[in-house]
Structure formats: structure tokens, C-alpha cells
N, C-alpha and C positions, 0 to 999 in steps of 0.2 A: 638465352634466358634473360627475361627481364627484372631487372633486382631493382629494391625497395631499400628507403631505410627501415619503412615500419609498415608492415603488413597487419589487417583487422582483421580478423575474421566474424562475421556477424555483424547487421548494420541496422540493430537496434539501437536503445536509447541509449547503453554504452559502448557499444560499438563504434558508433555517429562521435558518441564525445571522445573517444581515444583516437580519430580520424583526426577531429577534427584539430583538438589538443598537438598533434602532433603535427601538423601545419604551422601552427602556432611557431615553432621550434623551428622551422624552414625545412622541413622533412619531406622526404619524397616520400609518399604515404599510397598504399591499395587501399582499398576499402572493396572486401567478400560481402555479398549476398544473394544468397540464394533462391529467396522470396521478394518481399516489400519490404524496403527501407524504413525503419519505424520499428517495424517490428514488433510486439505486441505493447510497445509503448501508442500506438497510435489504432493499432487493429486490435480487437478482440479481447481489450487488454483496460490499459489505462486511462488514455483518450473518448476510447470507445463507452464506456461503461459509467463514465463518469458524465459524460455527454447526457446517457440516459438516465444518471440520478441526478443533475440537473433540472433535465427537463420532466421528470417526475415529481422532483420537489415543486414545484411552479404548480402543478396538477395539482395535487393533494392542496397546497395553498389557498390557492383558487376556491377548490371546493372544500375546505374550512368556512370560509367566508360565506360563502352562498350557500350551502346548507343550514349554518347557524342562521340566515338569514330565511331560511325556509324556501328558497330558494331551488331549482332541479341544478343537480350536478353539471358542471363542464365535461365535454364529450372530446375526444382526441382519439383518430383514429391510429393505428398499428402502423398507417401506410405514413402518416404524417412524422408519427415518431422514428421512423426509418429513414424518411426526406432529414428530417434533422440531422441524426445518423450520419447521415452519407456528405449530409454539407458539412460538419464538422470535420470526418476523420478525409475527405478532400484534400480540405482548405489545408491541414498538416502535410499531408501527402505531396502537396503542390509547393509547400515552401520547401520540403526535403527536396525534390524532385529540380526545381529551379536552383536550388542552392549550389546540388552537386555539380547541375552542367555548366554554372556561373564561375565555379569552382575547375571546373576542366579546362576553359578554355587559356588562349594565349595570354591574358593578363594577367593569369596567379601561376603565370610560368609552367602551367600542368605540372601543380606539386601532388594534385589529388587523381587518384587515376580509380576508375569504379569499376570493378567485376563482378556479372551478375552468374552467379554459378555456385556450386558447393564446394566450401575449400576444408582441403583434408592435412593433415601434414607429413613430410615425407622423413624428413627431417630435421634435426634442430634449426633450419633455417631454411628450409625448403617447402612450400604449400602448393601443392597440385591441385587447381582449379577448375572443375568440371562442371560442363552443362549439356543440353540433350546431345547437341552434336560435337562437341570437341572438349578436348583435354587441354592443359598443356599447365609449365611446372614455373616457378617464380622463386625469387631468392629474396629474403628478409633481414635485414639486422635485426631487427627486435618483432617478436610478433605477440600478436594481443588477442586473447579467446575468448569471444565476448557472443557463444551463439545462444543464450538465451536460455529458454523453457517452454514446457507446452505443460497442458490440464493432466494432472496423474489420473490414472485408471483403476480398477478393479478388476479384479482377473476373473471373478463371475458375470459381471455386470457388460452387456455388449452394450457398446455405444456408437448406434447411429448417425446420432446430430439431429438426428430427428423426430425421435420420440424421446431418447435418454440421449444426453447433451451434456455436454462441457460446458466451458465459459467461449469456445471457439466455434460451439455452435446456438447460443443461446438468441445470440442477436440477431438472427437470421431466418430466425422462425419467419412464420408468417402471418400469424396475428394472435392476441394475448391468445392464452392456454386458458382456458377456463380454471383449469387447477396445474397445482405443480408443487411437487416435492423436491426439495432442495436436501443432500444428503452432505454432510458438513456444516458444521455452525461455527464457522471461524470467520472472519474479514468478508471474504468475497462471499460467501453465502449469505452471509447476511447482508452484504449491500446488493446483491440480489433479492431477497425478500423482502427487504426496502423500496426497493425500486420497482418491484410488481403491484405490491402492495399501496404502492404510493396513486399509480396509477387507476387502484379501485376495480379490475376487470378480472382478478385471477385471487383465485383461492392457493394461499398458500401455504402447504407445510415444510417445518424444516426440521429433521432429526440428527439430535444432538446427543450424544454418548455420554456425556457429563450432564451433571445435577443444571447448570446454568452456562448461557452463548456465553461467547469470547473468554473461557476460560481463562488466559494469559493476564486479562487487567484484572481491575480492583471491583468488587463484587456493587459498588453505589455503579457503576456505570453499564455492568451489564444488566445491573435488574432494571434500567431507568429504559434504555434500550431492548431490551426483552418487554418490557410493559407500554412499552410504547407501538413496539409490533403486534403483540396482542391485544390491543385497541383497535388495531387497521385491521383483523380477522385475522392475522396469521398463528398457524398452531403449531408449535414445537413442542415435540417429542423429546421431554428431557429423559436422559439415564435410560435410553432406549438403546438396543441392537437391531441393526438391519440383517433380518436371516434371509429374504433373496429381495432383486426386483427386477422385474421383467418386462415386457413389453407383450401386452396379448391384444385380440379384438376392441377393445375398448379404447386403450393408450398402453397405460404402463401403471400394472400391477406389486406393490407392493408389502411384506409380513414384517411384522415389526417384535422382536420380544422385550417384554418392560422388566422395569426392576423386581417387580414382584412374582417372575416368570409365566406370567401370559401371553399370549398372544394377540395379534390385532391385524387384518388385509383390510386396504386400502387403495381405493382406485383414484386415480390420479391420471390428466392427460398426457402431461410431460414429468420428466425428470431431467433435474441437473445434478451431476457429482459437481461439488467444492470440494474437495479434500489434498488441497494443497498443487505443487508443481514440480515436475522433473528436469531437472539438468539437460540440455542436448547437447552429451559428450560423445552419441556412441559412433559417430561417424567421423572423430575428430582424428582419430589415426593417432593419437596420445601415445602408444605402444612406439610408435615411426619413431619419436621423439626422447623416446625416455622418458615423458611427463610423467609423475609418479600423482596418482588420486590422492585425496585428503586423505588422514586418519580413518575416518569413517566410511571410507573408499566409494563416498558418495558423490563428493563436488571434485574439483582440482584445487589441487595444492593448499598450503595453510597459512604461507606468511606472507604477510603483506602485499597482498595481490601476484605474487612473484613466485613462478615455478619452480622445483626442484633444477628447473632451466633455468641459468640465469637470465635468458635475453628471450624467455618466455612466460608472458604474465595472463591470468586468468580473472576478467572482473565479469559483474552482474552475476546473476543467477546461476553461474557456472563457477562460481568464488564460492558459492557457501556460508554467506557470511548472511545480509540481510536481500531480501528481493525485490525492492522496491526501485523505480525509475530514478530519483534521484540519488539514491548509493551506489547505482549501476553507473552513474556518471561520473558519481564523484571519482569510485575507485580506478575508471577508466583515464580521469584526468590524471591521479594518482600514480598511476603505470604508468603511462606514459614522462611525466615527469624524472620519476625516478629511474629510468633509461636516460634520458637526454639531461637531466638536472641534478644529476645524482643528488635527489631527494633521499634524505635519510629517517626523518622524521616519519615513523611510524603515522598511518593513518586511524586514527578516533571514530569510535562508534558509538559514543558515551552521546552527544548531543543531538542525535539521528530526529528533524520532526518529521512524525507522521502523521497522515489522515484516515479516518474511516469515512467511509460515506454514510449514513446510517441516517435512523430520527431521534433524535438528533445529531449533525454530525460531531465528532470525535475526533480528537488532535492528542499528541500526546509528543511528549521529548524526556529524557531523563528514565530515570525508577518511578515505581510505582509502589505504595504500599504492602501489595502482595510480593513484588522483587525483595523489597527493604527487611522485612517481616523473612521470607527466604534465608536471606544473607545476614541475619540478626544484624542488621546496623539501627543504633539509633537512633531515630529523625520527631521530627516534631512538624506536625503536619497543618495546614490552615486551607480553609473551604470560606468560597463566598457562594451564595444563591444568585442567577440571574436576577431573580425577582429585585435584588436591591441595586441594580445598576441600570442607568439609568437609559441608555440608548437600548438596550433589551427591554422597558416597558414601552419606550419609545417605539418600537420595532412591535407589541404585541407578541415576541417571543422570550417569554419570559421561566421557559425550561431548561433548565442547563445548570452549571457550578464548574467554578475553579477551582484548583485543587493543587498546590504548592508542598511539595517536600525538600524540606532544610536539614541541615546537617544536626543533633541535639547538642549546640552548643553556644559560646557566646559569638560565632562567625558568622552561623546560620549561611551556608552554604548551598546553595542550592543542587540538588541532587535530580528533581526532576519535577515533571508537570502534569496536571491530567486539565483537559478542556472540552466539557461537553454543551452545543448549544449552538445557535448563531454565531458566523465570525470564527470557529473556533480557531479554523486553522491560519489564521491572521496573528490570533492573540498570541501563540507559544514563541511566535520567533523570538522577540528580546530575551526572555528565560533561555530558548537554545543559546542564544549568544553569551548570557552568561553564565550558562554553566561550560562552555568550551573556555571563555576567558576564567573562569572559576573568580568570578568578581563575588563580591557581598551583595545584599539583598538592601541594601541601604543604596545602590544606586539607582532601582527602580524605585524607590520610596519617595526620590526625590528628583523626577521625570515631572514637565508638565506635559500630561498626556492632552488632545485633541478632547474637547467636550461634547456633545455627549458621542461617547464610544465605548466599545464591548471593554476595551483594555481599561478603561481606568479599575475594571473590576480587580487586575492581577496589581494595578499601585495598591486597592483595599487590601489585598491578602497580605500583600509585606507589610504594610502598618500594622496590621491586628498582631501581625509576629513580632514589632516593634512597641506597642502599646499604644499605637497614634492613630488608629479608626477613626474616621468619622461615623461610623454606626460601631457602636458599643454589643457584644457577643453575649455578654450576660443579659444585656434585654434583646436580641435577635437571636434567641436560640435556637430556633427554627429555621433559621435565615444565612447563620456565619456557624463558625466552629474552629477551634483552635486545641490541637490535643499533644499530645509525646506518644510515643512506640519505644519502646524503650521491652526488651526481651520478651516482646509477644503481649505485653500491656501497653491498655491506652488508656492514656492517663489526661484529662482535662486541664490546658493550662489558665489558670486565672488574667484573669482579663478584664478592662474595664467595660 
């Protein structure tokens, strides 16, 4: 039997990093996979999808310009945006690919050994590795369950890939959809109906169960982003119920009931389900192992990346915690450490940045007014308009706002961030950093930022918290804002 110190199972984004992490440590490490290395970090996923909002922003860009100039639209075909596609999630493909067998050979001592197969576990320290034609069984000191997620389902709704699609079948069509319903109005649904829409060639709707998209944030960022889609023709169905959708002669037929209890059929070519991701536990042999499911006997385990096993840990999307590529790394480096480093220090999900793709895109780290408001804390909040900063006039992208939440006190502590616009997801990181160091707001204040750049707009927002603007709130009222939350009021603070 060939033993390991640290066995992966899954060689996704934190799969790859608990490999690799554990290398790091001088560990003789396996690395399971059963598919493509990557994982939906590279396929289908995050790579993939961002690639095409990319290069759909560029489209739409384009033909801003040359339209307002009266101009005929820029044309991109389906087949082009695929060559894109395929160079991109490649060029990823081939650095995994080169890395691992760089990684195999005699000069890093074969500490990384790669199995391409599904690995099951037999027992607390045993994973039995299978592919079409053979078996065979391996021994772990510490093993890491890092296999991922796929697109959740509907248990009315049959999904082809080909008329009704996931996100695992969306990219793969074969050239835009003339129309398409998008069922979910969460993150990826709507950077899906960003990304069609950007493009100009598909009619898109998207139905939405609640009154307004992105339910979770703060209501200035959904309406900015819902009105910005409804500009590019797309139609969401707010406060709507899907009663079937099917797939007939035509494409894919579906009935919609509103709040006022009507009804509405609508014919559409394709459909895509968004409506979230499932765990891939059920083939892990968890039972072999004694792993015991979370709480909510959805994900594994609860603490700290680390099983009811001690020398077996569950990160990414099989943790339950948050699903994105870089927490799935993080918490992988995080396992692994605290096996080899006995790291004690609980891991942080208070300074997590994220991005949306959207129009505009969206960044965010920290609370949110709608969290804060939730958890009655309270904060004193401060808003800049792109329009007054200056590399965003410069740029001609002048739609967007920052949005800063402090503690309500003389610390002014930063609790979290909102970033909609150009840049955004560049500007939040200093904020992330200090809200993990829990530094004051007086050390951005006194940053000399790069000129002109998106971020001097977050130096504007801690002045105006400090009383130090160079643009004055009571004559840009339009423009800045500076208020208190304080038990569900909002209360305007004086300012010069």
C-alpha cells in the first residue's frame, strides 16, 4: 500500500492549494482527481465565465461609442467568442498541467504524486482510488476533502444542456440564443444576463422571486444594477413564481405566476437554472470514515475546516462556509497548516473581498447596511459619487459610488465596504486589510494615493467622516452623503 503524509481529494482551486501548501511543509502529498485539474475554478466556473464577461464588456464598450456616434454596432461572432474561451481556460489548463509533471519529477524529490481517478474513503486514513479499469487502496496521515460542487437542480425541470442548461452547459452552446430565461437572480444569474446582454444578440429574461435582484446587499446597488440591465433590454420578473418550464417544438416553454395572481407563457429559446450549488459529498464514503455532516446536514463538518476527524478536514464548497475560489484556497492553506503547524488561530471570514461581474461591476468586503440594520449595530455610513473623482471622468465611466461603514463612534472603525463601478474590485483591498488589522480610518486619510486613480475616491470618504473633504456634502448633495443608522434611523450627519 502506498502511504502519504497528506492525501487531496479533489484538484480544484482548493484542492491544488492544499497540494500544493502541503509541499510547502516537505510532505509527501497525493493529489485525487477525477476529472480536469482546475476544476470549476478554470472550467465552467470562474475562469470560464469571467473570460466571457470580459470580453463582453469590451463589446458593449465599443458599441457605446460607435453608436452614440451614429455609427453601426461592432459584430463578434459566437465562434470567435469560444476561440477566446478555449485560449483562455487552455493557457490555465497548461500552467496546472506543466506544473504538476515539473512537480513529479526527480528534482522536487517526487513529493507530489497525482492520481487521476475517484477517491472514496475507506477509512480514517484509507482512500480507495478508482478509475475505469483498476482500483487500488492508499494510506494518509491527514486527508483534505476539497471535491467541489456542481449547478443545483430542479426536480420538475429536465436539464439537457441543451435547450435548459446550467452554468456547465451554458458556454457550450453554439451560438447566442436569440432569447433566454435565466431562473434565479442571484450573483451568477445575473453575471449571466450581463454577459448576454452585453453582447447585444439575445433577449434576455430573468425571474426573480423577490420584489428586487441580489436580495443579500443593500437596495442603492441592486436598483443601480437592475436599471442598468433594463437599459440593455433585459426583463425581470420581479415577485414572480415559476409554475413549470419545459422544453417543446419551439425551445423552452415557460408559465410564470405574479404577485397579483395571474398568469403569464412565454417562449424563450434556451433556459438556464442559477439557483445556487451542491456539495459533491455523495460518493465520498463519509460513512467509511465516521465523518459526521454539518448541522444542517448539508455540507461537512463545522469547525474550523476540520472534521469530527481530527486528521480529516473539509475546505471549498464541501465546508459550507462561503463558495468562492479564493476562500476555497484560503481554507485549504488553512488545513493544511493546522495539521503540520498546529495553527490554532481560528480562521476569519469578517474581511472576505468579493466581486460580481455585472454593469457595473460590484466588490464588496465587510457588512453591509442591510447586515448592520439586521444586527441593529450602529454605524455611520459615507457615500462618494464616481462622478466627483477624477480618474472615473477621466475613464468616461462616471456610474458607480463608494460606500464606507464605520463603527458609530469616535474610532470609526471600519466594519465594511460597498464598490460599484470601474476598478472596483482593485479599490476594496486596503479597506479589507483594515478591517482584518481593525486599524482606524485615519490611516487611509493619510495615504498618498497614485493620481488620478479610482481609490482616491475611498481617501474622499474617510475625510468626509473626518470633516476634511475636499468637496463639501452640503453643497454636493447629490454627489456625497454622509448619514448614522442608529435603531433602523438614518440620520444625516452635519458636515461642512
Amino acid at each position: 500500500m502506498d502511504k502519504y503524509d497528506l492525501i487531496v481529494i479533489g484538484g480544484g482551486p482548493a484542492g491544488y492549494a492544499a497540494a500544493m501548501r502541503g509541499i510547502d511543509f516537505g510532505k509527501r502529498v497525493c493529489l485525487i482527481e477525477k476529472e480536469r485539474v482546475g476544476g470549476a475554478g478554470v472550467y465552467d466556473g470562474a475562469l470560464s465565465s469571467k473570460t466571457l464577461w470580459e470580453l463582453s464588456n469590451k463589446v458593449s464598450h465599443i458599441n457605446e461609442t460607435l453608436i452614440s456616434g451614429g455609427r453601426s454596432p461592432y459584430q463578434i461572432s459566437w465562434q470567435e467568442v469560444q476561440q477566446v474561451l478555449k485560449e483562455s481556460t487552455f493557457e490555465r489548463k497548461f500552467q496546472y498541467s506543466c506544473h504538476i509533471k515539473l512537480l513529479q519529477n526527480e528534482t522536487m524529490n517526487k513529493m507530489l504524486h497525482y492520481e487521476r481517478g475517484l477517491g472514496k474513503l475507506v477509512s480514517t486514513n484509507e482512500v480507495e482510488v478508482s478509475s475505469d479499469d483498476s482500483k487500488k487502496i492508499i494510506y494518509g496521515e491527514n486527508i483534505v476533502l476539497a471535491t467541489g460542487s456542481r449547478p443545483r437542480k430542479l426536480p420538475n425541470i429536465e436539464v439537457d444542456e441543451k435547450h435548459i442548461l446550467t452554468s456547465n452547459g451554458i458556454e457550450s452552446i453554439l451560438d447566442y440564443p436569440k432569447s433566454l430565461v435565466i431562473v434565479g437572480a442571484g450573483v451568477i444569474g445575473c453575471e449571466y444576463a450581463t454577459i448576454f446582454s452585453n453582447f447585444g444578440k439575445t433577449k434576455v429574461y430573468i425571474i426573480d422571486r423577490q420584489d428586487r435582484i441580489l436580495p443579500f446587499e443593500d437596495e442603492d446597488i441592486s436598483k443601480m444594477v437592475a436599471g442598468n440591465m433594463e437599459s440593455s433590454g433585459v426583463t425581470i420578473h420581479h415577485n414572480t413564481s415559476l409554475i413549470r418550464l419545459e422544453k417543446n417544438a419551439d425551445g423552452v416553454e415557460y408559465e410564470l405566476k405574479n404577485k397579483d395572481g395571474s398568469t403569464e407563457i412565454i417562449q424563450v429559446e434556451k433556459a438556464l437554472l442559477s439557483i445556487g450549488r451542491v456539495p459533491n459529498i455523495e460518493s465520498l464514503g463519509l460513512e467509511n470514515a465516521g465523518v459526521q455532516m454539518s448541522k444542517r446536514g448539508y455540507h461537512i463538518g463545522d469547525t474550523d475546516t476540520q472534521t469530527n476527524i481530527p486528521n480529516i478536514y473539509a475546505v471549498g464548497d464541501v465546508s459550507g462556509r462561503i463558495a468562492l475560489v479564493n476562500m476555497g484556497e484560503i481554507e485549504a492553506r488553512h488545513a493544511v497548516e493546522r495539521a503540520y503547524e498546529n495553527r490554532t488561530t481560528p480562521l476569519s471570514y469578517d474581511n472576505v473581498c468579493t466581486i460580481m461581474f455585472l454593469k457595473p461591476e460590484v466588490a464588496a468586503v465587510g457588512l453591509n447596511e442591510k447586515q448592520c440594520l439586521k444586527q441593529n449595530i450602529p454605524v455611520k455610513v459615507v457615500k462618494i459619487d464616481y462622478s466627483v473623482i477624477a480618474r472615473a471622468v477621466a475613464m468616461r465611466k462616471t456610474q458607480g459610488f463608494f460606500k464606507i461603514i464605520v463603527t458609530n463612534d469616535d474610532e470609526m472603525r471600519i466594519l465594511g465596504m460597498r464598490a460599484v463601478g470601474e476598478h472596483a474590485s482593485s479599490a476594496i483591498q486596503a479597506v479589507g486589510l483594515l478591517i482584518k488589522m481593525n486599524a482606524p480610518i485615519e490611516v487611509l486619510s493619510e495615504l498618498v494615493h497614485p493620481h488620478p486613480s479610482i481609490v482616491e475616491g475611498i481617501q474622499e470618504c474617510v475625510r468626509m467622516l473626518l470633516n476634511r473633504s475636499i468637496f463639501k456634502s452640503s453643497v454636493f448633495k447629490d454627489k456625497l452623503a454622509c448619514y448614522s443608522l442608529v435603531d433602523g434611523v438614518k440620520t444625516p450627519l452635519e458636515r461642512l
